[in-house]
VEXMAR-285140 format. One record per residue: z, y, x negated of N, C-alpha, C in turn. Coordinates in pm, whole numbers, padded with zeros to 5 digits, always signed. Example, Ala and Ser with C-alpha at 12.3 -4.5 7.8 and 13.67 -1.06 7.14 Angstrom:
+00780-00569-01319+00780-00450-01230+00780-00330-01320/+00708-00225-01285+00714-00106-01367+00787+00003-01290/
END
This chain:
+15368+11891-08023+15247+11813-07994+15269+11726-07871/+15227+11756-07785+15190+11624-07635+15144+11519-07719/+15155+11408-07592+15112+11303-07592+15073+11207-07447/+15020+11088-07458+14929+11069-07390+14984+10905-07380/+15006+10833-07283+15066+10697-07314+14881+10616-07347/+14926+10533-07434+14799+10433-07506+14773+10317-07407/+14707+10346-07308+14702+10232-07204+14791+10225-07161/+14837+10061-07115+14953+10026-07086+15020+09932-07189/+15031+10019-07335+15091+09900-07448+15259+10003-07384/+15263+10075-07356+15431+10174-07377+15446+10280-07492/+15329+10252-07610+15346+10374-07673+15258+10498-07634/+15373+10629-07677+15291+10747-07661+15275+10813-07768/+15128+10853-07767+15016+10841-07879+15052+11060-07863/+15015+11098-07998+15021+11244-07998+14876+11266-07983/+14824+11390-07862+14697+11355-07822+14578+11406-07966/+14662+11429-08102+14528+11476-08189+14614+11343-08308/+14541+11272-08396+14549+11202-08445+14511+11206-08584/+14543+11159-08696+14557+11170-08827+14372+11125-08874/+14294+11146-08894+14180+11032-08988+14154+11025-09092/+14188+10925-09166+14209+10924-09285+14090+10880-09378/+13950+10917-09302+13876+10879-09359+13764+10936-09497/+13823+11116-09463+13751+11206-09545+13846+11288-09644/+13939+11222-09689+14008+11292-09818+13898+11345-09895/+13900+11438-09974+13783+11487-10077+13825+11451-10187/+13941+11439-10212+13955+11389-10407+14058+11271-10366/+13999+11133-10346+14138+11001-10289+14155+10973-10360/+14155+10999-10502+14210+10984-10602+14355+11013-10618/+14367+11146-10558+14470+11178-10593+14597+11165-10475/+14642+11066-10498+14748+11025-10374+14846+11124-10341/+14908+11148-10429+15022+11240-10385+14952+11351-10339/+14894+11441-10388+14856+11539-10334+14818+11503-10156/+14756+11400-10180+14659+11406-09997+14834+11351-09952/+14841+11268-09960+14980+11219-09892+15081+11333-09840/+15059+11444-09933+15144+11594-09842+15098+11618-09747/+14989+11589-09758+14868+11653-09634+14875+11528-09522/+14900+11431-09536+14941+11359-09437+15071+11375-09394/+15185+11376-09456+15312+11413-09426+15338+11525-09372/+15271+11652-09418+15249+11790-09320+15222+11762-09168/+15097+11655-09163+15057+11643-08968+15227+11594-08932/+15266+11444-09020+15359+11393-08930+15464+11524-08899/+15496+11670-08979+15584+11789-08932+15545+11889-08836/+15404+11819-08796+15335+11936-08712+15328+11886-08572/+15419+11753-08593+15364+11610-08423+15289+11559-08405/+15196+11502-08534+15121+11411-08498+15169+11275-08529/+15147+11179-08491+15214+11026-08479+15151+10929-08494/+15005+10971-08499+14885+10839-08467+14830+10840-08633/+14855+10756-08720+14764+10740-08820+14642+10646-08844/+14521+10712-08840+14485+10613-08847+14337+10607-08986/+14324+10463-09046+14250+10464-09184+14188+10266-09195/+14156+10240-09292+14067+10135-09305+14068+10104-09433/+14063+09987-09508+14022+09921-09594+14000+10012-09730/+13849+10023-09639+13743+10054-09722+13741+10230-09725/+13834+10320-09633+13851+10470-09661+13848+10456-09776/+13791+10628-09814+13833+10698-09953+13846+10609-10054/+13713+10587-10090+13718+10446-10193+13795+10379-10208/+13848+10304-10091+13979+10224-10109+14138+10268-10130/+14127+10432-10125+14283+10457-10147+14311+10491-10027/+14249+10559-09915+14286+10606-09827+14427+10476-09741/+14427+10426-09753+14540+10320-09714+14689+10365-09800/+14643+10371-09930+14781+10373-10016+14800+10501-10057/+14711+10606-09999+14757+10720-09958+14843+10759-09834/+14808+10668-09737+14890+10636-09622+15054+10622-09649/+15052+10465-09738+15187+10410-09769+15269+10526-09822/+15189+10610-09913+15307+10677-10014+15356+10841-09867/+15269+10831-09821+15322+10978-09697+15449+10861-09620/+15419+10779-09614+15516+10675-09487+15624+10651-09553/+15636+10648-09694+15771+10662-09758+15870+10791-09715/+15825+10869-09655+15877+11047-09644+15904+11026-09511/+15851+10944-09376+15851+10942-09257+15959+10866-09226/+15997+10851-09100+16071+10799-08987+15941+10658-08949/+15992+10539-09016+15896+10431-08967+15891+10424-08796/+15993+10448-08764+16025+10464-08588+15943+10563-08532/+15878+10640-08613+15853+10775-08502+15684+10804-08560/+15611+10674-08634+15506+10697-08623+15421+10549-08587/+15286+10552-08549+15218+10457-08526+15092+10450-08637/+15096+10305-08665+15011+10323-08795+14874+10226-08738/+14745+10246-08777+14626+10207-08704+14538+10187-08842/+14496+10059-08827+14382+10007-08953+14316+09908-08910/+14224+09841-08976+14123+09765-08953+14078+09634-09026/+14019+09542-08967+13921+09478-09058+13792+09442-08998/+13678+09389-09065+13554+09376-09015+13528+09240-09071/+13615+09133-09107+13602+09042-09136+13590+08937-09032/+13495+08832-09029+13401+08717-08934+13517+08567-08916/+13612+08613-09039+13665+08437-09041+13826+08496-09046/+13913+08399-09046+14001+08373-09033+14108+08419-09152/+14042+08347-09262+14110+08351-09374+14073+08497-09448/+13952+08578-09438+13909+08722-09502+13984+08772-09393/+14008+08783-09241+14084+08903-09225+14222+08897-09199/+14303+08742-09272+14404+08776-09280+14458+08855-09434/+14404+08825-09464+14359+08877-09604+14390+09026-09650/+14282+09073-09560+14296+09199-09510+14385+09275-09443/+14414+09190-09367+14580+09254-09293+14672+09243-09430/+14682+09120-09459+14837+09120-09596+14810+09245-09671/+14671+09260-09712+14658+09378-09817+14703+09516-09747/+14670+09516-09626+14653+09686-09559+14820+09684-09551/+14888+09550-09519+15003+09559-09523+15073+09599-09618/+15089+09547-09713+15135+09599-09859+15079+09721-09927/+14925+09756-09908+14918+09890-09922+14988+10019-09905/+15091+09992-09760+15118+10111-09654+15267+10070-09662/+15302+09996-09753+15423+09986-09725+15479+09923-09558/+15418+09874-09477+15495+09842-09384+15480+09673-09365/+15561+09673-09233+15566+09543-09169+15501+09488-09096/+15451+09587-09007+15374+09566-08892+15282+09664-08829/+15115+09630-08814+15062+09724-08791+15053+09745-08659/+15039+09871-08598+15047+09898-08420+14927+09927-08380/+14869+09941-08459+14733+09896-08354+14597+09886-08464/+14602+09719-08448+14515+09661-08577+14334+09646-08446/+14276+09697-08568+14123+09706-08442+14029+09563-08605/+13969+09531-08469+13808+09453-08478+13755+09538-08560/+13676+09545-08628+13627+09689-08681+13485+09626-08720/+13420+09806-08677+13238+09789-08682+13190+09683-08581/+13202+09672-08471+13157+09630-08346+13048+09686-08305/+12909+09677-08405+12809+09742-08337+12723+09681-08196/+12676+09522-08255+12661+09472-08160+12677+09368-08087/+12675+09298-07968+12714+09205-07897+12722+09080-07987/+12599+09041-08091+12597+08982-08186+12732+08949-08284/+12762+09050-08291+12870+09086-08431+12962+09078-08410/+13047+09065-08242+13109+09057-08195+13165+08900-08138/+13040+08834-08101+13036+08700-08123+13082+08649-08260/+13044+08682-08338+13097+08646-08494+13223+08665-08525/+13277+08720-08460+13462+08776-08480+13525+08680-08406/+13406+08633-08279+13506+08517-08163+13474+08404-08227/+13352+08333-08263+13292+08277-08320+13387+08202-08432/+13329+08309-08554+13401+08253-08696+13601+08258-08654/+13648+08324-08593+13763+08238-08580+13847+08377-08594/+13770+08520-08636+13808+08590-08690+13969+08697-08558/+13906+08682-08476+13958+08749-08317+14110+08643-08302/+14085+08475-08308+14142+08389-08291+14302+08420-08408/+14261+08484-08518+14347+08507-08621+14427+08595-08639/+14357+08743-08562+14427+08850-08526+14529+08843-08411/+14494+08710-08296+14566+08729-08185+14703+08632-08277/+14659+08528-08344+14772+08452-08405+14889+08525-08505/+14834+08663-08578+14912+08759-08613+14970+08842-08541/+14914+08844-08446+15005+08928-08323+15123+08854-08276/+15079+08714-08258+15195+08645-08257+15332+08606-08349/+15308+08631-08475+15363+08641-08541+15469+08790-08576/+15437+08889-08523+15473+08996-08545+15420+09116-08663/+15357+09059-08697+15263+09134-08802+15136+09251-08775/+15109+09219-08613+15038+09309-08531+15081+09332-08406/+15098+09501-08380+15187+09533-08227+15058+09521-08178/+14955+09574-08143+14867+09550-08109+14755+09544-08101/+14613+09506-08038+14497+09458-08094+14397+09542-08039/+14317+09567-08112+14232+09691-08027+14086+09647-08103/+13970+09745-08064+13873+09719-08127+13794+09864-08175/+13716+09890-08291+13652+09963-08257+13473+09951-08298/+13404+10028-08203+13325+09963-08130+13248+10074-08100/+13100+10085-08122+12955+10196-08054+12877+10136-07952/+12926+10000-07940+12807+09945-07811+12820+10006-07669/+12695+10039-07619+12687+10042-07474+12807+10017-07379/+12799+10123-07309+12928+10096-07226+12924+09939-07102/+12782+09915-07094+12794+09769-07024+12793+09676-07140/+12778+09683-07237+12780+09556-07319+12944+09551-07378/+12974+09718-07375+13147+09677-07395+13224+09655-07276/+13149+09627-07193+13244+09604-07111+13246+09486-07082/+13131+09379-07151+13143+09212-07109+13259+09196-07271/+13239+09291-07358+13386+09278-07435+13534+09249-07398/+13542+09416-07317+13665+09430-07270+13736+09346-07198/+13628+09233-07099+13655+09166-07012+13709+08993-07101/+13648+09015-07155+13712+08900-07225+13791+08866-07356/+13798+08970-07432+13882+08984-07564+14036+09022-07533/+14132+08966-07594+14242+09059-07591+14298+09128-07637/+14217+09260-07583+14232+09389-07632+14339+09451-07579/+14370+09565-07601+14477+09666-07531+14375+09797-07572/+14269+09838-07626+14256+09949-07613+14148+09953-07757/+14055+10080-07776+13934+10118-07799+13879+10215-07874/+13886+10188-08046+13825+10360-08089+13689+10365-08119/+13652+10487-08049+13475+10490-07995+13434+10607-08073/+13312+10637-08090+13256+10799-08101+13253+10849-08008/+13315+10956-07982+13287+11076-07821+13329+11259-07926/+13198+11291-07877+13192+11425-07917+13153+11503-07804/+13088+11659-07840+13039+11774-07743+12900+11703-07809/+12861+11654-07862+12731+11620-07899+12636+11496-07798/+12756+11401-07864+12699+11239-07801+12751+11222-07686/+12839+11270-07575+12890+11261-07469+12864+11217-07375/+12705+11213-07326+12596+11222-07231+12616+11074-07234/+12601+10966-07406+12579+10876-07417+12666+10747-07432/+12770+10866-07460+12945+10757-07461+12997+10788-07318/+12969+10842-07279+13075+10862-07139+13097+10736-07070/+13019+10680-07067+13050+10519-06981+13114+10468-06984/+13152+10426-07155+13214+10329-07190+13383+10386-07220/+13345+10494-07264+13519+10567-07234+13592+10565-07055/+13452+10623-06962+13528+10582-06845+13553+10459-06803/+13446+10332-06883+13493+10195-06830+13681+10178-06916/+13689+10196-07015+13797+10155-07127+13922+10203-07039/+13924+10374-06948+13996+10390-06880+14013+10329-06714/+13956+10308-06687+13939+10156-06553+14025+10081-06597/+13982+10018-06748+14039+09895-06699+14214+09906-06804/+14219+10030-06823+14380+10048-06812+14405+10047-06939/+14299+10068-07075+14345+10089-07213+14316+10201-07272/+14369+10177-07375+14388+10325-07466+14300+10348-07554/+14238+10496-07546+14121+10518-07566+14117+10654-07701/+14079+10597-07818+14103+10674-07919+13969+10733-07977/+13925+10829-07974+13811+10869-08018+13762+10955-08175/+13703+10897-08230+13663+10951-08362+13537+11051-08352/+13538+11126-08442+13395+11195-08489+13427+11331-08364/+13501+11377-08335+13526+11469-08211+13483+11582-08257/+13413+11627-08383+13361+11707-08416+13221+11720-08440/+13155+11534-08457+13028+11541-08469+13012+11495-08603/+13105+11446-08691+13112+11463-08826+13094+11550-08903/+13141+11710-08828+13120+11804-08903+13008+11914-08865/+12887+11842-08824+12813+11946-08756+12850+12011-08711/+12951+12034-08572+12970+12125-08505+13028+12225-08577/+13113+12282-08649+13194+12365-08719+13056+12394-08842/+12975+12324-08890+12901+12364-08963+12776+12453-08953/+12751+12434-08773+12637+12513-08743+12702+12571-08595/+12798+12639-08614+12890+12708-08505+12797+12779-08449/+12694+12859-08491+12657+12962-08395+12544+12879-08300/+12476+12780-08339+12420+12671-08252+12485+12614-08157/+12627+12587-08199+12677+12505-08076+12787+12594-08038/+12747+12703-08044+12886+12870-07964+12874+12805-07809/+12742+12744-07757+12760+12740-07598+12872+12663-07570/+12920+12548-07621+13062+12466-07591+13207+12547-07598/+13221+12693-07611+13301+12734-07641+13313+12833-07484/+13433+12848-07481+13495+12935-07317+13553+13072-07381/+13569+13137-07302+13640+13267-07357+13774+13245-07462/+13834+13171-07385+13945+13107-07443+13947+13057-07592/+13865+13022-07607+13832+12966-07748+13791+13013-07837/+13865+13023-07975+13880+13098-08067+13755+13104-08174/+13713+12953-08165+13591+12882-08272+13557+12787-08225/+13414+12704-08221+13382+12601-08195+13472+12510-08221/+13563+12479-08323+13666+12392-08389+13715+12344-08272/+13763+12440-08211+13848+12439-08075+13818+12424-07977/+13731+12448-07929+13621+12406-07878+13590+12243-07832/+13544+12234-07926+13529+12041-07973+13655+12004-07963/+13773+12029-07985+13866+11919-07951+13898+11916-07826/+13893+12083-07778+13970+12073-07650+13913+11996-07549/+13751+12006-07595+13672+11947-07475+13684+11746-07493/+13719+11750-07645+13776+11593-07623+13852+11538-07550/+13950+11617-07558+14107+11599-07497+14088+11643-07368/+13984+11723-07285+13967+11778-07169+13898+11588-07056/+13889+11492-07160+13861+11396-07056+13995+11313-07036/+14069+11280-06912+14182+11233-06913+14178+11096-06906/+14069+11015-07004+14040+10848-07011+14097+10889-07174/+14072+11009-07222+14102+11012-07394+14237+10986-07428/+14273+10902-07522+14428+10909-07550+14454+11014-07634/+14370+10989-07743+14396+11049-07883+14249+11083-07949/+14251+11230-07996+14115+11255-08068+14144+11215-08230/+14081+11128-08314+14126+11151-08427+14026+11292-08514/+14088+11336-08594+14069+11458-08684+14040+11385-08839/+13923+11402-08870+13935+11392-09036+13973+11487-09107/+14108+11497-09153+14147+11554-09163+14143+11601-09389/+14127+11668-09420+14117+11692-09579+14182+11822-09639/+14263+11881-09552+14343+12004-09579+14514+12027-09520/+14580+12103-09535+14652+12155-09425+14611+12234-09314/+14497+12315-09324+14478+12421-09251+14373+12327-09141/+14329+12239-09189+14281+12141-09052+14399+12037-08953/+14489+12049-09003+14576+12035-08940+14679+12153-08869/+14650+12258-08878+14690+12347-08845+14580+12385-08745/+14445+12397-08764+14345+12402-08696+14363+12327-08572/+14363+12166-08597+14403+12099-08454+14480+12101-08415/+14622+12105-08441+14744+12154-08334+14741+12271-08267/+14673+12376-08296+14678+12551-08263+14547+12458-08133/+14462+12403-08129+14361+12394-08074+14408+12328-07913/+14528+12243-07927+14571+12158-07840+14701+12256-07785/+14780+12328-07823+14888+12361-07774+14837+12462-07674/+14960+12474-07547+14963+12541-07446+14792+12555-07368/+14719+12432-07408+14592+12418-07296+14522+12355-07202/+14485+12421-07123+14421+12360-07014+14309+12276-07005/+14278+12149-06968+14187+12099-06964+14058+12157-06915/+13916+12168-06951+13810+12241-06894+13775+12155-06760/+13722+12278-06636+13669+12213-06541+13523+12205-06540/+13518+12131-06437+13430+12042-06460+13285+12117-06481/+13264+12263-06416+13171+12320-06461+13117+12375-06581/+13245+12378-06676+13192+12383-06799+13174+12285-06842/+13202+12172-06856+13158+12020-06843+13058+12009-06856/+12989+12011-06760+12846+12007-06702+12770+12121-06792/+12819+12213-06786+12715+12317-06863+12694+12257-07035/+12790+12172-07087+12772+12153-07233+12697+12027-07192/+12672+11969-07066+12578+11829-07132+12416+11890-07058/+12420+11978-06976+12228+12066-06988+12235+12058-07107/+12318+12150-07157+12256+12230-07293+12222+12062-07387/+12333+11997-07421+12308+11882-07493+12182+11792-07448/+12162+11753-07366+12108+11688-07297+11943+11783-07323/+11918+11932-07312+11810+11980-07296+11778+11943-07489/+11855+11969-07525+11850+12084-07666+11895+11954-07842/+11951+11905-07809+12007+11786-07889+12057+11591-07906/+11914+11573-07847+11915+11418-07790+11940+11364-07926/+12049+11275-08000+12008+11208-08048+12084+11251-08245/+12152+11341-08233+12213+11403-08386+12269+11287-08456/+12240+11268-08556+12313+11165-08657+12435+11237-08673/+12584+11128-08645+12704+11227-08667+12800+11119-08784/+12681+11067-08882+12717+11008-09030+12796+10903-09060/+12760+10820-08971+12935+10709-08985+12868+10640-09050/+12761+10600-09122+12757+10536-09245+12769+10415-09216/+12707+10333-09085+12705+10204-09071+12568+10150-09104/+12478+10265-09123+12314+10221-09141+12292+10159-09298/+12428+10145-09382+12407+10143-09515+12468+09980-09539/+12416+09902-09643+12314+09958-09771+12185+09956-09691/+12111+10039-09753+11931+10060-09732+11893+09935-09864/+11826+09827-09842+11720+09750-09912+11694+09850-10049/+11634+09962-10000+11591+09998-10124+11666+10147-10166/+11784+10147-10154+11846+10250-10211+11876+10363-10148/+11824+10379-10072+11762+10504-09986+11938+10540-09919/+12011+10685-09932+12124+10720-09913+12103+10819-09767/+12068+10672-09652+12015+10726-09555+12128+10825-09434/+12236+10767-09454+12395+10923-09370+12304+11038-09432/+12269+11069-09571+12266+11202-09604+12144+11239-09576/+12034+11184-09608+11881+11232-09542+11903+11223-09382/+11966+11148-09323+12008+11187-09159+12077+11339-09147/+12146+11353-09247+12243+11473-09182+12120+11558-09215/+12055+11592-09357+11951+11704-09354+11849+11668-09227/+11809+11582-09185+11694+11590-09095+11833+11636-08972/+11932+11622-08935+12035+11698-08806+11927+11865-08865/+11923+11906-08983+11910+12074-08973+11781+12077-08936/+11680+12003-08980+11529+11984-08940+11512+11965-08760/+11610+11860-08702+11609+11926-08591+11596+12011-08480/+11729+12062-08566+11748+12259-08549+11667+12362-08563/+11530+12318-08588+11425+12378-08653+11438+12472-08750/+11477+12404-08852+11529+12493-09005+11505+12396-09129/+11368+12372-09125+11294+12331-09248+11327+12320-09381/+11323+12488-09424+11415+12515-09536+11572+12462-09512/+11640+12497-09427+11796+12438-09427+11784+12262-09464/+11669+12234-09421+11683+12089-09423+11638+12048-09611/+11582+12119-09660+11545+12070-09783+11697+12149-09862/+11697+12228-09837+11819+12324-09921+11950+12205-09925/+11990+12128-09775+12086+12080-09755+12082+11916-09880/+11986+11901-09948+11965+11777-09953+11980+11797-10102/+11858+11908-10132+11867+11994-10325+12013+12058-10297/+12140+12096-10275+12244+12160-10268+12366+12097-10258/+12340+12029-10167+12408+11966-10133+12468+11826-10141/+12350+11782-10143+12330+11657-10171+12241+11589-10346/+12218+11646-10408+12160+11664-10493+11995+11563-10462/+11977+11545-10368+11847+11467-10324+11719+11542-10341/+11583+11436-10315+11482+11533-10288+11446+11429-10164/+11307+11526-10083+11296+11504-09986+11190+11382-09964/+11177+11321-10121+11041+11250-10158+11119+11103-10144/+11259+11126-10164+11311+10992-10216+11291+10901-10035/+11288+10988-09940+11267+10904-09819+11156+10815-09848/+11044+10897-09906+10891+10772-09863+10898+10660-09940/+11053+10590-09998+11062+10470-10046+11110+10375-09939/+11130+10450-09799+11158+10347-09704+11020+10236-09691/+11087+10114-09686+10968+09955-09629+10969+10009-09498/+11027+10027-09367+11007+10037-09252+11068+09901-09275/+11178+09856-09279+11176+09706-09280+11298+09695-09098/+11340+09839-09114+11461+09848-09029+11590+09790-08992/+11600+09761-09086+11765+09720-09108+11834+09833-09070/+11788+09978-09127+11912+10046-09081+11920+10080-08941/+11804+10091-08856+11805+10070-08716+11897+09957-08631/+11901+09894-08712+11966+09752-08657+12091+09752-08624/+12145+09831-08751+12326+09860-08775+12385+09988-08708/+12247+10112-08675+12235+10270-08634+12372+10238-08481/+12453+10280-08489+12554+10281-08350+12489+10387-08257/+12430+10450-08280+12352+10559-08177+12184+10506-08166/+12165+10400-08199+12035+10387-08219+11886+10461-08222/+11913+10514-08301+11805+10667-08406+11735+10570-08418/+11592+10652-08407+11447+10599-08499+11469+10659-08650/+11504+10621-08715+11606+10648-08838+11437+10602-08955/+11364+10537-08927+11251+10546-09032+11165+10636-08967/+11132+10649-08841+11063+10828-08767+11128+10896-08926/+11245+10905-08875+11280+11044-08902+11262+11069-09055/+11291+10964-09165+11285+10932-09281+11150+11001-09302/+11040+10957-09254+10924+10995-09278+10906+11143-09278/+10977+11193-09188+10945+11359-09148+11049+11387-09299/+11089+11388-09302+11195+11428-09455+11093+11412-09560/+11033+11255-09562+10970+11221-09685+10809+11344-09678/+10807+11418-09561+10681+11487-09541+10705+11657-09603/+10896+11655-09616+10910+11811-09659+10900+11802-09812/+10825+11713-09837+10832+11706-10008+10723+11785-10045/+10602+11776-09941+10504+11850-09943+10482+11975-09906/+10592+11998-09870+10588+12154-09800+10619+12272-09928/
END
């Protein structure tokens, strides 16, 4: 596995990264913990997870793989989203003792949607607490992660002390993150990107998004990462990873390849740009809904309604989701989840068109 130096902290990051956010059964630790201990035999080095992963185990699924590792030869990455001082030290002691370690290497701000919320971290004291744990040795270093606008992160970057940045950048949203990944690389930090698949869309509706793919490329899978890793501001793509064979998937995807030029570049943001303004890629910051409403998953069925696949969109919701398409027209329009949306979707638009396939 290559790697990619993380800004200018001195560590080098393996350019595909652990995410520990979609275990399917986190219940069961040992089992997923092989599956984390498998990447660290395959060269990956970057772990990274949260709190609140995998109903709360995804952390101490972490600890028990890090018992099997070389503490020296991996980098461990977690979070808090706490406003004050005293909740996110809190949070650090716990993520600490969760994972078994000493010190986390790259502790992020977490859920930085907007300029607002971000004030609240400098504000309540919360930023002030993380830099005082850094001082302490308890954090190598401080990062954020963050969906705002690439000019509004950049009156961030300019004044927080950060070392570096995990963003959404896909073959999807690209058009709309590119800014702020090329500002993050300007100003000389390390740039870690989540969702490099779309949250799944892409691999789910492969023959829709076959145009991102080169001769070279085996499956969209590959596809999507390479073209992650094809921007040289990217440090590290993280992978949600829930198998071995997705870890096998992203290393086969990265070895012995060439970065794409720039004309295929360009050809995946026409197509994006003509064909897909705007895909919900599920990060689940629009939640709670006021009134219940389990709006990631009526977003992902309206992604197939998009696609102009009506039926796919009701099938995905009765199948999948065990939903109906009626439960949307309990939205108030009150828009809260617009508020929190990191891609900022007309997210009650769209609710409505869902709440309209009830009638179909």
């Amino acid at each position: 596995m290559w790697t990619r130096p993380y800004g200018q902290t001195g560590e080098d990051v393996s350019i595909i990264g652990f995410g520990g956010m979609r275990f399917d059964n986190p219940a069961d630790i040992d089992g997923n913990a092989e599956i984390v201990h498998y990447a660290y035999e395959k060269g990956i080095n970057y772990f990274d997870t949260a709190p609140g992963y995998g109903n709360q185990k995804s952390e101490s699924i972490m600890g028990a793989a890090f018992k099997q590792m070389d503490r020296q030869k991996i980098l461990v990455s977690t979070k808090s989203n706490a406003a004050t001082p005293g909740a996110l030290r809190k949070d650090l002691e716990t993520s600490l003792k969760r994972m078994g370690v000493e010190v986390i290497d790259f502790f992020h701000i977490w859920w930085v949607t907007t300029l607002e919320a971000w004030r609240q971290r400098v504000d309540g004291g919360a930023v002030a607490e993380a830099v005082k744990a850094k001082e302490e040795g308890l954090i190598k270093h401080l990062a954020i992660s963050s969906h705002l606008p690439g000019e509004q992160l950049g009156e961030v970057l300019t004044e927080g002390p950060l070392e570096g940045v995990l963003l959404g950048y896909c073959a999807i949203n690209f058009p709309y993150r590119q800014a702020a990944v090329e500002l993050a690389g300007r100003r000389g930090m390390g740039v870690v990107t989540m969702n490099p698949l779309g949250g799944g869309l892409i691999p789910q509706n492969a023959g829709r998004f076959d145009f991102i793919r080169t001769p070279d490329d085996d499956t969209v899978v590959t596809a999507a990462l390479r073209f992650n890793v094809s921007n040289p501001n990217v440090t590290c793509a993280l992978v949600g990873v829930t198998s071995k064979d997705h870890v096998d998937q992203a290393v086969a995807a990265v070895e012995n390849f060439q970065p794409y030029d720039a004309e295929h570049i360009a050809s995946i943001r026409e197509n994006i740009l003509e064909a897909f303004d705007g895909l919900c890629t599920g990060c689940g910051y629009c939640l709670p809904c006021p009134e219940g409403i389990d709006v990631p998953k009526m977003m992902d069925a309206y992604n197939l309604l998009a696609l102009k696949d009506a039926e796919a969109a009701k099938d995905r919701l009765k199948y999948h989701w065990t939903l109906s398409p009626a439960e949307a027209s309990a939205c108030s329009q009150c828009g809260v989840c617009e508020e929190r949306c990191t891609q900022h979707l007309p997210i009650r638009d769209r609710l409505k068109e869902i709440a309209e396939l009830a009638d179909e």
